[in-house]
Every structure is written in structure tokens, then in C-alpha cells.
C-alpha positions as CSV (number, residue, x, y, z in Angstrom):
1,X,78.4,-23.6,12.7
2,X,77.7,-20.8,10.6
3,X,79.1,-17.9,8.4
4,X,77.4,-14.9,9.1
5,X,78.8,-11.7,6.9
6,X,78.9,-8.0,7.7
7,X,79.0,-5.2,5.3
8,X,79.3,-1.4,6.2
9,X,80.1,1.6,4.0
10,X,80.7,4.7,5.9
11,X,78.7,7.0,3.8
12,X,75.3,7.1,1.3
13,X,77.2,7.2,-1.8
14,X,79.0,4.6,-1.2
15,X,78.6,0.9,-2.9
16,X,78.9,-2.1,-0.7
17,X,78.6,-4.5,-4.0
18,X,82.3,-5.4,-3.7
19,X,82.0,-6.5,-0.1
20,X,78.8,-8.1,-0.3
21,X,79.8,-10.2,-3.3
22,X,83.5,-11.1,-0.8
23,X,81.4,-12.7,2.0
24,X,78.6,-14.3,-0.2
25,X,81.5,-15.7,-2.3
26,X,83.2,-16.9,1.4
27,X,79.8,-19.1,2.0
28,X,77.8,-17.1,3.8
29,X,74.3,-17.1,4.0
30,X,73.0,-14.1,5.9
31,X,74.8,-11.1,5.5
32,X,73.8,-7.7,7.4
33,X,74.7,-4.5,5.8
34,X,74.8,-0.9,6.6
35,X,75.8,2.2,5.6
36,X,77.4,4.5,8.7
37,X,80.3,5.4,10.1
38,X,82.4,3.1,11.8
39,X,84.3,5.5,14.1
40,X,81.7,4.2,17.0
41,X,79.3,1.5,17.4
42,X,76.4,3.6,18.5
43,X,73.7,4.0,15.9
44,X,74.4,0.9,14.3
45,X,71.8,-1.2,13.7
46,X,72.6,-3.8,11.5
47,X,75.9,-4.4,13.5
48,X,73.6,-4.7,16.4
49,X,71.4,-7.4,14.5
50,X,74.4,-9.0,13.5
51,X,76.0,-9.7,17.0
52,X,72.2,-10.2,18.4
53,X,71.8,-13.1,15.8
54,X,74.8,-14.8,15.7
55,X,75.1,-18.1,18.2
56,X,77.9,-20.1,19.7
57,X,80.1,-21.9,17.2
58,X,79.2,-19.4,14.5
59,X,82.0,-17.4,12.2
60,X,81.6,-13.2,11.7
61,X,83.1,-12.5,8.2
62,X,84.2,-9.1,7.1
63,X,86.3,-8.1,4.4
64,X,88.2,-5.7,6.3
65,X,89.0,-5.1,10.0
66,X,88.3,-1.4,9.1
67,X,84.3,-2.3,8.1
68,X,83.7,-3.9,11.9
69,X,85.4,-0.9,13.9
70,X,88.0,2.4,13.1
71,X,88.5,2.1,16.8
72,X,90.9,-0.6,18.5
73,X,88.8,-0.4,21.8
74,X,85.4,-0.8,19.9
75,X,87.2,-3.7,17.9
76,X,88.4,-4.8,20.7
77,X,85.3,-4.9,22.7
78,X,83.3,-7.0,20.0
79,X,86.1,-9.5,19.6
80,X,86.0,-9.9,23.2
81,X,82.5,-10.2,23.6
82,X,82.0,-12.1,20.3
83,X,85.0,-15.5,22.0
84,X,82.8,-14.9,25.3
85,X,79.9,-16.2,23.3
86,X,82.2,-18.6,21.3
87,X,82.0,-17.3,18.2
88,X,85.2,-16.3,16.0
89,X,85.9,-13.3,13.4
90,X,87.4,-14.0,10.1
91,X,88.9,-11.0,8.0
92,X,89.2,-11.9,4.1
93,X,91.7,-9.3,2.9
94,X,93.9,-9.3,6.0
95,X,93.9,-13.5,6.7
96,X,92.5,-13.1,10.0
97,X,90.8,-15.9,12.1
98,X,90.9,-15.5,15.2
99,X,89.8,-19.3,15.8
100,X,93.8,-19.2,15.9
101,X,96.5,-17.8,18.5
102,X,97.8,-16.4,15.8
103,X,95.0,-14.7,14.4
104,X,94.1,-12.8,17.7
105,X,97.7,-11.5,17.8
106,X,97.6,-9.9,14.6
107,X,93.9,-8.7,14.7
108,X,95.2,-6.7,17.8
109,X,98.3,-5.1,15.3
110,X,95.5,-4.9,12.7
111,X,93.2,-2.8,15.2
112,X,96.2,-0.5,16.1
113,X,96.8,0.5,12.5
114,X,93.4,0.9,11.5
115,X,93.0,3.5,14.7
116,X,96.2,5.0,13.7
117,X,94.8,5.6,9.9
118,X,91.6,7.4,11.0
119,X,93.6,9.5,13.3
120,X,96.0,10.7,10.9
121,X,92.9,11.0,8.1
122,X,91.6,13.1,10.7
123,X,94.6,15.3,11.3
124,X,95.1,15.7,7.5
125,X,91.5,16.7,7.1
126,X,91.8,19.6,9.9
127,X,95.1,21.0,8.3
128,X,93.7,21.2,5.1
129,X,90.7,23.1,6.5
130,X,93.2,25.5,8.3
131,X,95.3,25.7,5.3
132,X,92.0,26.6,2.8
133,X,90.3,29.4,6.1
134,X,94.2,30.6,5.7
135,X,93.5,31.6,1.9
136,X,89.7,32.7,2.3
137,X,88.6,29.6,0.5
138,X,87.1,27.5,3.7
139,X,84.4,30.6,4.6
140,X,81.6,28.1,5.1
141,X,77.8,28.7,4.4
142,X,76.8,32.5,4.2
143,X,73.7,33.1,6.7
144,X,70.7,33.5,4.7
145,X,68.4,34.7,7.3
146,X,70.3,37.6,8.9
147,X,71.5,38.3,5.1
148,X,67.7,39.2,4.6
149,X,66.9,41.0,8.1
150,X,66.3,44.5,6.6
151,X,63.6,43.2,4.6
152,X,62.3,41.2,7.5
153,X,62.1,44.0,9.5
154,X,60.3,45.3,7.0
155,X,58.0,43.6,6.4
156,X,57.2,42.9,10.3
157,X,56.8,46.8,10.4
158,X,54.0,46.3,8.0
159,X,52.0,43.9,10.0
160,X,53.3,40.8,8.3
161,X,52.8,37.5,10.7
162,X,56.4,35.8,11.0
163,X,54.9,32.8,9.2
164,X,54.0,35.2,6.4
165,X,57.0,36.7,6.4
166,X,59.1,33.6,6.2
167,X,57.1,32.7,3.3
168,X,57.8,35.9,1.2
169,X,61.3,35.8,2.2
170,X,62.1,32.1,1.7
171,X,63.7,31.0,5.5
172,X,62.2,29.5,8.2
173,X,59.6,30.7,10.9
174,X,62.3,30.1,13.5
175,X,64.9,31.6,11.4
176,X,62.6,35.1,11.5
177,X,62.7,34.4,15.0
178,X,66.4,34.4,15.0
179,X,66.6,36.9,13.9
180,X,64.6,39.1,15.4
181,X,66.1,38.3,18.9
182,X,67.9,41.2,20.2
């Protein structure tokens, strides 16, 4: 048997220190880390790895249910396919093993909640948008190339070749061609 820990921060900023230092501390002696989102399994790697490398009898540590899945079916999925293989999850913070009847009961509650949590983040996060496009604050990012289309037009009236001119006017080539579609 062994402990194999996974650590994933959803963004680049982020610091995974904390977590790592949680499953080292727990005995483990291969860890896999990542930095994604976890609202979705696709596009991660080091998850992948992870679930590729571990064997039968072995022990997935986390620190949070949250850091394996935001999804309950995505959870759900890997727990699933993680006792077909014989190997068991163990959750630090929430006390979860699912080695135990008990522990697969409550990982399912756990899964629910952590769903439930990223929907309402997400529900918050889209009123608040509404709420600042309400008061002119949410705008967004003012187009640069079409901003500069009189001088583009310009310029392409002088000869200029679009490369040239997106050069001199500081956009892209295919933003010149942008905007010079009719």
C-alpha cells in the first residue's frame, strides 16, 4: 500500500504550499500537483498522472474534496473508478476514508455541498456583473482596433501594406483585417 497525494490550486497565483505540506505531513511520498480549475477533469494532467500511477491497495490523499472535483458527478466518477481498481480516497480536512461505509456515505453529502458552493459562487459572480453593467462600471475592454480605423484607412489609402500598417498603429495584422471587412 501506498499514499499517493494530490494537490490542485485553481488559478496561477495561487500557492499550493499549504496543501503540499498537508499530504507530505500525512506520509506520502509522491505527490502530483497542479494548478487548474477543478470544475471538470479535462485538461488535467497531473490528475491524469495521478490516477494512471496509482495501483491496487494504494490510498489517494487530498486535503479537500473541493481540490479532486467541484462537480459531484466528476467526484463521483473517480471515486467509482478509483474502488474498481481497489484503491481508496482519504480527505484530511473533512475525515473522509472511504476504505469505510461510512466514509463513502459522507463523501457523497461532501460532493453535493461542494457542487452546491460553486453553483451559488457562480450565481453570485453573474449578479454582481449584472449589478456593476447596471451602473456603467462592467463596460469591458474598449476595441482598440476599430478605435484606430480612421487612421488605418488612412494609411491603407497611402499604399501602406496591412503588416506595415499594423506596425505603425500598434494592433495586429488580423486586427487591420478586421477591420477592414465590410
Amino acid at each position: 500500500m501506498s499514499l499517493v497525494g494530490y494537490v490542485r490550486v485553481s488559478s496561477l497565483d495561487q500557492d499550493s504550499t499549504t496543501q503540499l505540506n498537508r499530504v507530505k505531513s500525512a506520509n506520502c511520498k509522491k505527490v502530483f500537483s497542479e494548478k487548474q480549475s477543478g470544475t471538470t477533469t479535462e485538461g488535467r494532467e497531473a490528475l491524469a498522472d495521478c490516477l494512471e500511477y496509482m495501483r491496487e491497495g494504494d490510498v489517494l490523499v487530498i486535503t479537500k474534496i473541493d481540490r479532486l472535483a467541484r462537480s459531484a458527478r466528476d467526484l463521483h466518477n473517480i471515486v467509482h473508478d478509483l474502488e474498481k481498481r481497489g484503491i481508496s480516497l482519504k480527505v484530511l480536512d473533512q475525515s473522509i476514508d472511504t476504505s469505510t461505509p461510512h466514509g463513502k456515505a459522507f463523501l457523497g453529502m461532501m460532493a453535493t455541498f461542494a457542487e452546491f458552493e460553486t453553483n451559488i459562487r457562480k450565481e453570485r459572480q453573474l449578479e454582481g456583473i449584472a449589478a456593476a453593467k447596471e451602473k456603467g462600471a462592467y463596460t469591458g475592454r474598449k476595441p482598440t482596433a476599430q478605435a484606430k480605423k480612421p487612421e488605418i484607412l488612412e494609411l491603407l489609402a497611402q499604399g501602406m501594406s496591412k503588416p506595415k500598417i499594423a506596425a505603425a498603429v500598434g494592433v495586429s495584422v488580423a486586427s487591420v483585417y478586421n477591420v477592414l471587412k465590410p
